[in-house]
DOGUKOL-786720 format. One record per residue: residue number from 0; residue in three letters; x negated, y, z negated of N, C-alpha, C, O in turn. Coordinates in Angstrom, 2 decimals, m for minus. Each point is the difference from the previous one (the first is absolute). Layout:
<recs>
pos;code;n_x;n_y;n_z;ca_x;ca_y;ca_z;c_x;c_y;c_z;o_x;o_y;o_z
NUM;ALA;X;Y;Z;X;Y;Z;X;Y;Z;X;Y;Z
...
</recs>
This chain:
<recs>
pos;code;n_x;n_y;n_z;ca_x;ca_y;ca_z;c_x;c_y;c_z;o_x;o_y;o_z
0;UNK;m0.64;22.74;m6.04;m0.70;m0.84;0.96;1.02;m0.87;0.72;0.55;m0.92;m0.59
1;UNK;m0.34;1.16;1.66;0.64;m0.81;1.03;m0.18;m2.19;m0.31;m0.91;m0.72;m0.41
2;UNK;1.76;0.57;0.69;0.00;m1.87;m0.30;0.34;m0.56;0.96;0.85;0.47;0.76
3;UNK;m1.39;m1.51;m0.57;0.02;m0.92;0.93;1.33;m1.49;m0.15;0.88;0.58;m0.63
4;UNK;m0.64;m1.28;0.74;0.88;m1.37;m0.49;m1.06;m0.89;0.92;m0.43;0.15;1.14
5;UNK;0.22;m1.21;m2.23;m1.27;m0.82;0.99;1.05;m1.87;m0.79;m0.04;m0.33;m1.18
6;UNK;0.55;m0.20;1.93;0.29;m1.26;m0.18;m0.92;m0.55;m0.04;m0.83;0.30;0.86
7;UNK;0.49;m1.34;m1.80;m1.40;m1.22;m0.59;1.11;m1.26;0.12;1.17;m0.16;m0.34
8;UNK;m2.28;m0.70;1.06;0.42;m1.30;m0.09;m1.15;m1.09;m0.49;m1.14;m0.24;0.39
9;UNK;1.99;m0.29;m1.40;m1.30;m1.03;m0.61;m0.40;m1.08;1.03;0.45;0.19;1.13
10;UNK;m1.14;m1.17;m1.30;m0.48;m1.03;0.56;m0.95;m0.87;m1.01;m0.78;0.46;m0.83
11;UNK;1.06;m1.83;1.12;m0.56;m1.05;m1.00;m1.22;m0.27;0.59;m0.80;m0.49;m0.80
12;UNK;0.17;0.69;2.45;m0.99;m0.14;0.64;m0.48;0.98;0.43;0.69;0.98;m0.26
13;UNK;m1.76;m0.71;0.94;m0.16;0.64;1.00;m0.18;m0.95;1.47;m0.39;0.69;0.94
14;UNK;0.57;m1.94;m0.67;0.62;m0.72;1.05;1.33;0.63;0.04;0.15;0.72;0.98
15;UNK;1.04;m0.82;m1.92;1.09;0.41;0.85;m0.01;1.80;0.59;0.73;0.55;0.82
16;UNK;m1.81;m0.03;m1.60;m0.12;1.54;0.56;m0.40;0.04;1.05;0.27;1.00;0.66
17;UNK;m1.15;m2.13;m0.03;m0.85;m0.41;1.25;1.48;m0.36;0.98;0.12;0.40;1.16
18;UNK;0.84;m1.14;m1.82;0.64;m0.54;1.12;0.86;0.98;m0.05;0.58;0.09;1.08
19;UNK;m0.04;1.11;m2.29;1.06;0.68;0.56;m0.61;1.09;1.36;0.62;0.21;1.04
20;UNK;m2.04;0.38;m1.42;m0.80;0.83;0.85;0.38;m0.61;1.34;0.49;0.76;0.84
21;UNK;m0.66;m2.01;m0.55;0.15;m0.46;1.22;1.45;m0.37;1.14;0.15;m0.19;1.21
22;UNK;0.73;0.23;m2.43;1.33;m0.27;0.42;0.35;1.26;0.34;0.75;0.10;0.97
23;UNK;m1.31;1.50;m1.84;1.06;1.05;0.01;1.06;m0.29;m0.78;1.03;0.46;0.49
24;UNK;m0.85;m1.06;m1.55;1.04;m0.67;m0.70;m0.32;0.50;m1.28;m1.18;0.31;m0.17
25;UNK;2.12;m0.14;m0.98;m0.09;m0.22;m1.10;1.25;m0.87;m0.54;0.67;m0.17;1.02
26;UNK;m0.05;m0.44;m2.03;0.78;m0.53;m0.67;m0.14;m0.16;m1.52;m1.11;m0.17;m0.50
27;UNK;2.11;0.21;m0.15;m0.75;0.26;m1.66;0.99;m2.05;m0.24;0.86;m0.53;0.70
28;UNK;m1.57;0.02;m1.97;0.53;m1.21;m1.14;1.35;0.17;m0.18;0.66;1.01;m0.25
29;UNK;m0.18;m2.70;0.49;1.17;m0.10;m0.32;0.72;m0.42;m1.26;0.14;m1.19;m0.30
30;UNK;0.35;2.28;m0.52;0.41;m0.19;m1.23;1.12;m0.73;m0.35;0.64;m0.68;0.81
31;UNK;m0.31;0.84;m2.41;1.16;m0.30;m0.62;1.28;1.20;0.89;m0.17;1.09;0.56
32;UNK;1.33;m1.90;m0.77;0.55;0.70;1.02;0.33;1.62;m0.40;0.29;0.98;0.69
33;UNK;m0.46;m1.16;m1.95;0.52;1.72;m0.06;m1.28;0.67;0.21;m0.09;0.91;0.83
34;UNK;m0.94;m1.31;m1.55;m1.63;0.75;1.08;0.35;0.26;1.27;m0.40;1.13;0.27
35;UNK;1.02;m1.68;0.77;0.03;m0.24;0.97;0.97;1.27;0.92;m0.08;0.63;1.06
36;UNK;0.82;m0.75;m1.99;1.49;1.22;0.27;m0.72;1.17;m0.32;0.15;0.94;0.78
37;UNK;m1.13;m0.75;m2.03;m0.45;1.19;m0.06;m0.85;0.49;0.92;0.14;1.13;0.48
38;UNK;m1.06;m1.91;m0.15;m0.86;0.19;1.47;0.40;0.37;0.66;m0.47;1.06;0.42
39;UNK;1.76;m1.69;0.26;0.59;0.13;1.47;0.55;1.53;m0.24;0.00;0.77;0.96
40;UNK;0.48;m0.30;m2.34;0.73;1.33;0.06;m1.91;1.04;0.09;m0.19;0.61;1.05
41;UNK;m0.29;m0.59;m1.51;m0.86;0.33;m0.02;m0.91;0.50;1.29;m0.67;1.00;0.26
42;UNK;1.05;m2.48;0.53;m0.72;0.06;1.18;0.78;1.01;1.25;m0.56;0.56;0.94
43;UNK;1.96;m0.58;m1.29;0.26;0.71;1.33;0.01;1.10;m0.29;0.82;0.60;0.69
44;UNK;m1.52;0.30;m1.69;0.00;1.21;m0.45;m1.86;0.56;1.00;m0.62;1.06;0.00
45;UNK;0.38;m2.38;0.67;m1.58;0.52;0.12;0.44;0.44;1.42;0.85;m0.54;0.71
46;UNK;m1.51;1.50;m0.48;0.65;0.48;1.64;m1.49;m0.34;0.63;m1.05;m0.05;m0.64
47;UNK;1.23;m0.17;2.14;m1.01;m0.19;1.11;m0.90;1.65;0.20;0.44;1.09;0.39
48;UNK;m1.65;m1.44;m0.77;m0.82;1.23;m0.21;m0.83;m0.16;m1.29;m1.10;0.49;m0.23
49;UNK;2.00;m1.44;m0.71;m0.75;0.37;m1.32;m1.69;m0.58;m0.21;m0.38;m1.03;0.55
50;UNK;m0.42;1.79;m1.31;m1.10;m0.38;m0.17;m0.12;m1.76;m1.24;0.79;m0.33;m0.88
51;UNK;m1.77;m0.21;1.23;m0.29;m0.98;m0.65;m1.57;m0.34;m0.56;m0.93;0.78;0.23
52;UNK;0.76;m1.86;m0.90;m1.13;m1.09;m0.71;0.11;m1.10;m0.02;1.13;m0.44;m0.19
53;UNK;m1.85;m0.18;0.29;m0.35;m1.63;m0.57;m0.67;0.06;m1.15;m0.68;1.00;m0.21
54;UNK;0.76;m2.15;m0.82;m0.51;0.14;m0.92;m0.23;m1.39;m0.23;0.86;m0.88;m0.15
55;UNK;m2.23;0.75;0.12;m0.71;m1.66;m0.27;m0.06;m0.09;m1.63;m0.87;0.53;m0.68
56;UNK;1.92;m1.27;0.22;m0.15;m0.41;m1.24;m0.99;m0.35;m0.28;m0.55;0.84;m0.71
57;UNK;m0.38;m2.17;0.98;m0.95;m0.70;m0.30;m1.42;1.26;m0.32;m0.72;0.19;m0.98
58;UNK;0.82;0.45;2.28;m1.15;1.28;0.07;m0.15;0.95;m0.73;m1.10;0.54;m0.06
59;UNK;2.62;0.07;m0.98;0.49;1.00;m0.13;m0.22;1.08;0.63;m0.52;0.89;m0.68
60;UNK;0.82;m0.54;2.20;m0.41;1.09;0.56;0.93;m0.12;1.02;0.51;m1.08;0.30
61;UNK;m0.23;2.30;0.32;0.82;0.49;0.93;m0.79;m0.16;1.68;m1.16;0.33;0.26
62;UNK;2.00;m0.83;0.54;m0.54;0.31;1.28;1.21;m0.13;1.21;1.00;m0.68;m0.23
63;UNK;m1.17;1.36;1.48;0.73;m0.33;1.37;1.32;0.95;m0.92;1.00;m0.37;m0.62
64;UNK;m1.55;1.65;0.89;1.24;1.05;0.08;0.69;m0.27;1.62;m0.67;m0.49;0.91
65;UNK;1.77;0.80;m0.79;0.99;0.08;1.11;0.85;0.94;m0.21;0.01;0.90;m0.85
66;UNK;0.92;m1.28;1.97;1.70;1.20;0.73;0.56;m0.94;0.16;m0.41;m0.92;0.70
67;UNK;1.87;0.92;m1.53;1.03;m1.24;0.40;0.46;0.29;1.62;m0.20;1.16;0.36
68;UNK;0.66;m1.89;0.44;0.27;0.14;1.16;1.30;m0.66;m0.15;0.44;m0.12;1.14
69;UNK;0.37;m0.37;m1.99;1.01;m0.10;m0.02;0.63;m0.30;m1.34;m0.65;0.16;m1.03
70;UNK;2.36;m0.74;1.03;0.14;0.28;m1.13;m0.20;m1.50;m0.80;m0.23;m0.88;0.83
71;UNK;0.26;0.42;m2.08;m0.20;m1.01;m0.34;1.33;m0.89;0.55;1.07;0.60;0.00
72;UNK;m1.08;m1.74;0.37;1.23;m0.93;0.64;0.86;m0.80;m1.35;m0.58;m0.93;m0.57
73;UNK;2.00;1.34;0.09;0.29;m0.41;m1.23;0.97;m1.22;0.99;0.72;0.07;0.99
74;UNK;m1.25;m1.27;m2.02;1.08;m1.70;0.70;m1.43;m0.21;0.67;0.04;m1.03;0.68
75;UNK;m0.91;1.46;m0.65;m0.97;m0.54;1.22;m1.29;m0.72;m0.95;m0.50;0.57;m0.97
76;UNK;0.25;m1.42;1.29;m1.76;m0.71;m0.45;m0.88;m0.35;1.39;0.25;m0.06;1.20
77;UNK;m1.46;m0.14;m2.10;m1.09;m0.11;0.57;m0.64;m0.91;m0.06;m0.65;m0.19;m1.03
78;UNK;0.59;m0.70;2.09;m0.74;m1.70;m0.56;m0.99;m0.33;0.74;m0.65;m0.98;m0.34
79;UNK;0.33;1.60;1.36;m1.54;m0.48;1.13;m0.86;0.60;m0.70;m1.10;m0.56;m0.05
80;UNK;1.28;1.84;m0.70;m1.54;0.81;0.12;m1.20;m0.82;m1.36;m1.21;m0.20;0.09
81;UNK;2.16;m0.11;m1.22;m0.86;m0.36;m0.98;0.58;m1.30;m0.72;1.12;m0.39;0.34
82;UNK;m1.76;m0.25;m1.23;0.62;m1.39;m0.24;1.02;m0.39;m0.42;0.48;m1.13;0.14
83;UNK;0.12;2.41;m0.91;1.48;0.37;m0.75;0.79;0.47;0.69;m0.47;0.66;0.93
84;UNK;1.65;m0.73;m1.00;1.20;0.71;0.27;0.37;1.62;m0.50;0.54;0.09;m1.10
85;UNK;m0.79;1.11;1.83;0.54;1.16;m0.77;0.79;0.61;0.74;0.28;m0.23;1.17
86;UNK;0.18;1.23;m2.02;1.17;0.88;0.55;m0.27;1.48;0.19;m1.03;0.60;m0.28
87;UNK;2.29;m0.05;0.86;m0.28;1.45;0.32;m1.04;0.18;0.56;m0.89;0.61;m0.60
88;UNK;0.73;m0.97;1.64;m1.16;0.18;1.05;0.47;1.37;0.58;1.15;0.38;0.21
89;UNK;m2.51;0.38;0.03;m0.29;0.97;1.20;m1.24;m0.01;0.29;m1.02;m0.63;m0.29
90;UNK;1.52;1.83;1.21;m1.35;0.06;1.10;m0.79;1.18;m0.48;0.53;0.93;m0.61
91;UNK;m2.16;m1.01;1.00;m0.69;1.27;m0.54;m1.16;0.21;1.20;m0.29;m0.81;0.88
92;UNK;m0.30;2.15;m1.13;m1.16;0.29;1.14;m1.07;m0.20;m1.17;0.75;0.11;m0.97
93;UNK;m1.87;m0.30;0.49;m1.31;m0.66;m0.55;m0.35;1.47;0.45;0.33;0.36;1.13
94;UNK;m0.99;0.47;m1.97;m0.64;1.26;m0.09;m1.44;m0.72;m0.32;m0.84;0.88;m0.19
95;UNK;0.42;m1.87;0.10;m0.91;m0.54;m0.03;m0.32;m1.47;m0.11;0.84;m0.79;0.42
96;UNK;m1.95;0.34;m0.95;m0.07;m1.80;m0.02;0.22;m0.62;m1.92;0.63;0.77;m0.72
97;UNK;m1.04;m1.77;0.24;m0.14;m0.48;m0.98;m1.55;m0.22;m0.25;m0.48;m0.56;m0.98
98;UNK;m0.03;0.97;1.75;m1.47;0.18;0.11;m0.29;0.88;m1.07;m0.86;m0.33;m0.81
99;UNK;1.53;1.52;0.69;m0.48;0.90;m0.91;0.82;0.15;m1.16;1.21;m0.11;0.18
100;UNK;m1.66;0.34;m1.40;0.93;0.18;m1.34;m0.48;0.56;m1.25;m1.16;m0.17;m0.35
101;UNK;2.14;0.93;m0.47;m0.35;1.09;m0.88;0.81;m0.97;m1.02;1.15;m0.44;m0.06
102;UNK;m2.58;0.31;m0.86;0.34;m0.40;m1.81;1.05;0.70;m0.81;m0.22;1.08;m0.54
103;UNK;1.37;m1.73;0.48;0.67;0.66;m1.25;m0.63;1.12;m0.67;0.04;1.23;0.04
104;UNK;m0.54;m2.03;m0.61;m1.13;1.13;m1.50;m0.23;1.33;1.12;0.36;1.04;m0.55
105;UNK;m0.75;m0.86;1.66;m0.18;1.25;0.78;1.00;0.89;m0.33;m0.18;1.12;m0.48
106;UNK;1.35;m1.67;0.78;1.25;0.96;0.04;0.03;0.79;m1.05;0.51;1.12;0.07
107;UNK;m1.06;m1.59;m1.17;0.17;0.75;m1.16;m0.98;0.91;m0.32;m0.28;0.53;m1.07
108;UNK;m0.34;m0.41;2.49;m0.93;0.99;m0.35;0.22;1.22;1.31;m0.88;0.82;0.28
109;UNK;2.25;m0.89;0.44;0.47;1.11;1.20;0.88;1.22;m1.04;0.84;m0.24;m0.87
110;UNK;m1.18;1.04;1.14;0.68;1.12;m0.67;1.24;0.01;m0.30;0.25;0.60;m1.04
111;UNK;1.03;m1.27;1.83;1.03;0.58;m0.38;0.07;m1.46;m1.66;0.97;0.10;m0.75
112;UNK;m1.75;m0.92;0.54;0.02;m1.03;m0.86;0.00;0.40;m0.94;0.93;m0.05;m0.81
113;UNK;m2.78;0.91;0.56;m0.58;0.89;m1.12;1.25;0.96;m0.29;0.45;m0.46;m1.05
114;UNK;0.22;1.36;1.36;1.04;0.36;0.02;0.88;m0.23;m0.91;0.27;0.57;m1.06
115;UNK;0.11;m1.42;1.56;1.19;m0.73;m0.96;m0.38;m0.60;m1.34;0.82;m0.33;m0.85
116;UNK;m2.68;0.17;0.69;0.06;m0.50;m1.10;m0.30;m1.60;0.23;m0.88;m0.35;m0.79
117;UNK;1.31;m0.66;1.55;0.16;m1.24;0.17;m1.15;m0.55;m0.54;m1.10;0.55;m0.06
118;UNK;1.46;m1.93;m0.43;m1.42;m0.75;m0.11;0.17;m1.95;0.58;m0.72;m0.97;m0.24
119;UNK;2.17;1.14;1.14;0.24;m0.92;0.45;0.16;0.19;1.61;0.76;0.90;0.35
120;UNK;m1.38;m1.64;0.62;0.53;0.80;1.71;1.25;m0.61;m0.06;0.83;0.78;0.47
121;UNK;m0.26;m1.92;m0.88;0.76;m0.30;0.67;1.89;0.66;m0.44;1.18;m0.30;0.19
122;UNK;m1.96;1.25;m0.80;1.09;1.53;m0.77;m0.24;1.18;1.31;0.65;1.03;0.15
123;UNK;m1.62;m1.45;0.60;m0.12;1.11;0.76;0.82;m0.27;1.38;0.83;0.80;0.44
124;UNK;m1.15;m1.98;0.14;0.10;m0.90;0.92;0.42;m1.33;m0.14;m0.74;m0.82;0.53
125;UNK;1.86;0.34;m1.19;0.76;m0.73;m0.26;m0.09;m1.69;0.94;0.78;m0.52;0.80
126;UNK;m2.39;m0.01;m1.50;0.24;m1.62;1.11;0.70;m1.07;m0.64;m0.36;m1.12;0.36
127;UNK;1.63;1.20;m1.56;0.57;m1.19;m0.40;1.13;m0.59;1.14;0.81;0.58;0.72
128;UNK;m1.09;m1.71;m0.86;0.89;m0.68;0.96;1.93;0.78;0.00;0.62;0.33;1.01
129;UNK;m0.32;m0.28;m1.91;1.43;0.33;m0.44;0.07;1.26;0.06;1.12;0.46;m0.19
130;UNK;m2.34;0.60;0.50;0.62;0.91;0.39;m0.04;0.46;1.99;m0.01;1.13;0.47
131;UNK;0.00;m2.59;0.39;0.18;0.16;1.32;1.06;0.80;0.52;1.18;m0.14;m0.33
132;UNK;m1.57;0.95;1.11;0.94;0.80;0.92;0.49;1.22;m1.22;1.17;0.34;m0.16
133;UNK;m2.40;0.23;m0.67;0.14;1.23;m0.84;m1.22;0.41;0.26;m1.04;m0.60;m0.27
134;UNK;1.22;2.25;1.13;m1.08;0.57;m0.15;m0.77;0.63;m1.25;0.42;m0.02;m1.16
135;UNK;m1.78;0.64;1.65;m0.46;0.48;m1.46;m0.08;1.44;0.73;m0.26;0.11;1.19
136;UNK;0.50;0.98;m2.06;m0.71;1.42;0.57;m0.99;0.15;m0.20;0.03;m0.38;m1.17
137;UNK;m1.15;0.67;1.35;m1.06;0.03;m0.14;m0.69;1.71;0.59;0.71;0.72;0.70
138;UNK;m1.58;m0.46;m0.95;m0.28;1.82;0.83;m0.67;m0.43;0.76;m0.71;m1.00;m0.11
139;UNK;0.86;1.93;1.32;0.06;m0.22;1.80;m1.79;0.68;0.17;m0.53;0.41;1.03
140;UNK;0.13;m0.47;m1.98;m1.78;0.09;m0.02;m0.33;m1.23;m0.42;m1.15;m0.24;0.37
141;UNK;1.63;m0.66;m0.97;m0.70;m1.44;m0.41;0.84;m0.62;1.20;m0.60;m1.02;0.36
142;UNK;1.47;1.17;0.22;0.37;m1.07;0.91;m0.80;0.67;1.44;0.00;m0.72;1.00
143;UNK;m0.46;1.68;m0.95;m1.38;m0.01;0.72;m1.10;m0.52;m0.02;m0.66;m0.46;0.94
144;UNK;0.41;0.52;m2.10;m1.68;m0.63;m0.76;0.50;m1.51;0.36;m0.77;m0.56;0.78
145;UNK;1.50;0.08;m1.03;0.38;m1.69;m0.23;0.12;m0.28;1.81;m0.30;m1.05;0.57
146;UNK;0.79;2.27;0.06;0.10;m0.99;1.42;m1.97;0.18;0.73;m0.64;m0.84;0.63
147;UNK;0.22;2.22;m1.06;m1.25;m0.04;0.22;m1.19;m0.97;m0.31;m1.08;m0.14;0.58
148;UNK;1.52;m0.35;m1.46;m0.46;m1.35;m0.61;m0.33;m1.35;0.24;m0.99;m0.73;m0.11
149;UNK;3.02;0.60;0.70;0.07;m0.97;0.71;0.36;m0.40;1.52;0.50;m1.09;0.29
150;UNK;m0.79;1.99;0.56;1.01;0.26;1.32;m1.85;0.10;0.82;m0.13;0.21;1.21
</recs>
């Protein structure tokens, strides 16, 4: 079965998912500095094209798949869009709104999940903060179902 790489980005709100939707922006938390080094190596490995998620902690559910439109900016932060300071900003196209969103617990019920056996999504689709700017593979039939879902 063919795989997809789908980058997940957590979020502590769904306000800042509201304000990244609106900026075209994303930026990930600014860590301890070696968190920080690992990110940045991490991040310029994501090329412009790659598929993405949001992921509302509070909600546990996924929403506002996108297309990076550029590459993440390493030395660069982000201080207008949300109340914090973050880094590695880029740009994305919104394949949809924050309006719509798929429950964790779902994922574990798309085939390539059952599959594997899983009984955790976030083994499938990876939303921990520390693993930003690491895709997950996932099979290119659930990253259909998931944009049909939410797009």
């Amino acid at each position: 079965m063919p795989t997809v790489s789908v980058y997940v980005f957590s979020s502590k709100s769904i306000t800042n998912i509201w304000a990244g939707f609106g900026a075209g922006t994303w930026a990930v938390a600014i860590g301890a500095e070696a968190t920080n080094k690992g990110k940045t190596t991490k991040a310029l490995k994501m090329p412009i094209g790659s598929f993405g998620l949001l992921y509302c902690e509070p909600w546990k559910a996924f929403t506002l798949p996108f297309v990076t439109c550029s590459v993440p900016q390493s030395g660069s932060f982000e201080e207008e869009i949300w109340a914090e300071r973050w880094m590695l900003p880029f740009k994305f196209k919104a394949l949809g709104t924050p309006r719509k969103t798929m429950p964790g617990s779902e994922i574990l019920e798309l085939s390539g999940a059952r599959e594997r056996g899983l009984t955790n999504y976030a083994n499938y689709l990876t939303v921990q903060g520390n693993f930003a700017f690491q895709a997950s593979a996932i099979d290119a039939n659930d990253w259909q179902t998931i944009l049909s879902r939410l797009v």
